[in-house]
N, C-alpha and C positions, 0 to 999 in steps of 0.2 A: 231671569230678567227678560222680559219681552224684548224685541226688536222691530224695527222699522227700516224694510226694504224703499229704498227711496230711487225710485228714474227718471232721467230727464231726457225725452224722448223728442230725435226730429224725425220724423217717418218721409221717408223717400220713394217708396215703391208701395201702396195702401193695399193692393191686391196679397203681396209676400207678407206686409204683417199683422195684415187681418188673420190668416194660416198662424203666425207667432201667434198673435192673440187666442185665437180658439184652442191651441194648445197648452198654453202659457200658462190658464186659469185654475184644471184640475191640477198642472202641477203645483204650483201654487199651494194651491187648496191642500192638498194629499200631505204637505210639511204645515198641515195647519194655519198657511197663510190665509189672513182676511184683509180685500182690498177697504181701505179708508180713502181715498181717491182714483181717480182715473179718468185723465181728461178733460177734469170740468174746465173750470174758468180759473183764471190766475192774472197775476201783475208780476210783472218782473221787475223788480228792484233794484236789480245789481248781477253781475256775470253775463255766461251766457245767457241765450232767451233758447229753450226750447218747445216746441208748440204742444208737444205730450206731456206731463208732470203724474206718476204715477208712484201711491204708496200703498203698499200694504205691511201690516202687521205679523211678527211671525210668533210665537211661541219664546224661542229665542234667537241668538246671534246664530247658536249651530245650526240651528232648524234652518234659518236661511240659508244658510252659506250651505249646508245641507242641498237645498232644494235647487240652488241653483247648479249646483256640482252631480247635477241627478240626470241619470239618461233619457226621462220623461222634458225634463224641462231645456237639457241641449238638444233635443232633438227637436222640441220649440224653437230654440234661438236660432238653430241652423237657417229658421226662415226670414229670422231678422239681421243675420250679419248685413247681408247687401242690401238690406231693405228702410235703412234706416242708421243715426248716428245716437248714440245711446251713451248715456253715464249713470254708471252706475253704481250704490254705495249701501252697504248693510251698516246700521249703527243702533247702540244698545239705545233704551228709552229710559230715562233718569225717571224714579219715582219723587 
């Protein structure tokens, strides 16, 4: 069953995770993620309001959870711990 990486992103330092970003993507990619969003435009509804809103699609739950527990993609994050406040959640996609 596919999954859906979902983040809700406030960027605090653009230059630190622009560096995440460019890193972020192949890893991503390499666990068969494909971005379905990234930044565009949004309304918030309810919760917090983050100003980044980012999904992609993985394969499945492990794949994700995979990718992010992957030395290619903490080695992304490292550029985003102080560069931004982030939430973050893997969740299966119901057919």
């Amino acid at each position: 069953m596919t999954a859906l990486w979902i983040a809700n992103v406030n960027v605090t330092d653009a230059d630190a995770y622009a560096k995440y970003a460019a890193l972020a993507g192949p890893a991503i990619a390499a666990f068969g993620g494909v971005f379905l969003a990234r930044g565009g435009r949004y309304v918030q509804l309810e919760g917090r309001d983050r100003k980044r809103n980012v999904v992609a699609r993985f394969p499945s739950l492990e794949d994700a959870v995979a990718c992010y527990n992957s030395d290619a993609y903490q080695a992304a994050l490292d550029h985003a711990r102080d560069a931004a406040e982030r939430d973050l959640i893997v969740i299966e996609e119901t057919s």
